[in-house]
C-alpha positions as a Markdown table, in Angstrom:
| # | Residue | x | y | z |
|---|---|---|---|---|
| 1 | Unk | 174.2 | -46.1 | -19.2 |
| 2 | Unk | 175.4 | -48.0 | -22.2 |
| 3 | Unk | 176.9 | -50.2 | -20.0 |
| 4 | Unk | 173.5 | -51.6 | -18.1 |
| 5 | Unk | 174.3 | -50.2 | -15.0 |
| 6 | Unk | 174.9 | -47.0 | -13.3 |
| 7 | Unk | 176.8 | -45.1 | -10.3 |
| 8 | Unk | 175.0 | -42.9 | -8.0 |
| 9 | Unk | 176.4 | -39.5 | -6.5 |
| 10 | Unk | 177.7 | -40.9 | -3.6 |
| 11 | Unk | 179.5 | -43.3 | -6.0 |
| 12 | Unk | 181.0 | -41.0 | -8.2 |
| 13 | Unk | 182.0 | -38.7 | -4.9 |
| 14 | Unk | 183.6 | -41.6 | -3.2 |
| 15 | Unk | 185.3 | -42.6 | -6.0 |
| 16 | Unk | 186.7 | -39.5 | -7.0 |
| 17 | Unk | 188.1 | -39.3 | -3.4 |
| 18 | Unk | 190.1 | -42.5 | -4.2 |
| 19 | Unk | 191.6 | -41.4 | -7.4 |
| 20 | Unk | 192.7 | -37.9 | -6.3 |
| 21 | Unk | 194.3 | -40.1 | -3.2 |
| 22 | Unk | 194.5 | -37.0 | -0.7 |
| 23 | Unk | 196.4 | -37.1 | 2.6 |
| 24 | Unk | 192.7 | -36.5 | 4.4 |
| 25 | Unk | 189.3 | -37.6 | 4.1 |
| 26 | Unk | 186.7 | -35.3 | 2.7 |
| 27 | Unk | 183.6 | -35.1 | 4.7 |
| 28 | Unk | 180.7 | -35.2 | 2.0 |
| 29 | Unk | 178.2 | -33.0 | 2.3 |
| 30 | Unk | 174.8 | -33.3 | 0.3 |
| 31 | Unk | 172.3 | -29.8 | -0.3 |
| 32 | Unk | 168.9 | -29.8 | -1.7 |
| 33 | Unk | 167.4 | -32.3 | 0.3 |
| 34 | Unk | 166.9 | -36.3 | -0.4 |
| 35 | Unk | 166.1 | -35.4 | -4.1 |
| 36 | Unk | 168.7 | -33.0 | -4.6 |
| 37 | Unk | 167.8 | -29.6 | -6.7 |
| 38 | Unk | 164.5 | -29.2 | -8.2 |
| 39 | Unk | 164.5 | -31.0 | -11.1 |
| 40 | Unk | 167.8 | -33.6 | -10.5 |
| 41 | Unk | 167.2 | -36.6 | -12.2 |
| 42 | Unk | 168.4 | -39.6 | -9.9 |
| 43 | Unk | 169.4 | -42.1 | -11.7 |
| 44 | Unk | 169.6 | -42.0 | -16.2 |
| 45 | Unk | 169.5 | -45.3 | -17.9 |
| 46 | Unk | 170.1 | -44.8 | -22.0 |
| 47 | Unk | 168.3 | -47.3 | -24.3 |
| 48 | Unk | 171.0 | -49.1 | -26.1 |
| 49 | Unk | 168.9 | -51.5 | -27.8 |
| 50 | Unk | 169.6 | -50.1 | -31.0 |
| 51 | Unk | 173.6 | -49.9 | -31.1 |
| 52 | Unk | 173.8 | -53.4 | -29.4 |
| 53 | Unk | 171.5 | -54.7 | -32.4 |
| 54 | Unk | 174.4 | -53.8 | -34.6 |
| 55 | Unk | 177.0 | -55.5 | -32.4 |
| 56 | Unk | 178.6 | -52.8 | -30.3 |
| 57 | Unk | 179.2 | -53.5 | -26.5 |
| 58 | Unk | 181.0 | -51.4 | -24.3 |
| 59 | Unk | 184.3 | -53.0 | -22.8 |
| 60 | Unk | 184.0 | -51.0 | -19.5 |
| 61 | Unk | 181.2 | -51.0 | -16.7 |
| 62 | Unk | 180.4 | -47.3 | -15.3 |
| 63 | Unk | 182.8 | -47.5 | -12.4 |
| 64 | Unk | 185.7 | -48.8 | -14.6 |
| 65 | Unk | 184.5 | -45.9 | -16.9 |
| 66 | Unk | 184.6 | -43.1 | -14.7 |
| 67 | Unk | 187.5 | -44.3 | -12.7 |
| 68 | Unk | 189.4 | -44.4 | -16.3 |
| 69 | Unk | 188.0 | -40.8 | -17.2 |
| 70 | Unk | 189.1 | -39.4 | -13.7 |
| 71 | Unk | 193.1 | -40.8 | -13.3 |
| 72 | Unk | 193.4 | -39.6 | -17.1 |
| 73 | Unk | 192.2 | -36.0 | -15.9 |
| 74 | Unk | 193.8 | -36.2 | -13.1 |
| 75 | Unk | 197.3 | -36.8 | -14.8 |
| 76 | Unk | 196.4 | -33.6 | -17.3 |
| 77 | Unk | 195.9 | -31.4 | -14.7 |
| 78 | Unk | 198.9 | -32.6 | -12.9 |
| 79 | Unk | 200.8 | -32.3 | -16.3 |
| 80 | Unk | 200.0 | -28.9 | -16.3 |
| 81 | Unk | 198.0 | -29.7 | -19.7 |
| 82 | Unk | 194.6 | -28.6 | -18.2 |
C-alpha cells in the first residue's frame, strides 16, 4: 500500500463489521481453504518509491483509509444516493 502497511481479510471483515454497527455479530466464515481461491494474492505491497521521491505522502494509514472509505459509503447508501 502507499501507506507502508497493509490490512488483511480478516481486517477489512472485522472492520467493516464495526462501521456498519449491526445489532448482532456476524459469524465470519472463510472458503477456499488457508490460501483462499486459486490464485488470491495475500497480501499486495505497491512500490512508492517513486511518488515519495517527489514529496507525496499519504496522510492516512490503510485502516484509517478504509475505515474513511467505508462510513462515507455507508452514509450514501443510507442516503439513498447509492
Amino acid at each position: 500500500m502507499a501507506s507502508g502497511d497493509y490490512l488483511t481479510v480478516r481486517a477489512i471483515a472485522e472492520l467493516v463489521i464495526e462501521c456498519l454497527e449491526l445489532p448482532f455479530r456476524p459469524r465470519l466464515q472463510y472458503s477456499g481453504g488457508d490460501r483462499g481461491w486459486k490464485g488470491d494474492v495475500p497480501i499486495v505491497r505497491l512500490n512508492t518509491e517513486r511518488i515519495r521521491s517527489l514529496g507525496w505522502n499519504c496522510r492516512l494509514n490503510s485502516h484509517q483509509a478504509v475505515r474513511d472509505s467505508l462510513f462515507a459509503l455507508i452514509g450514501e447508501i443510507r442516503n439513498g444516493k447509492i
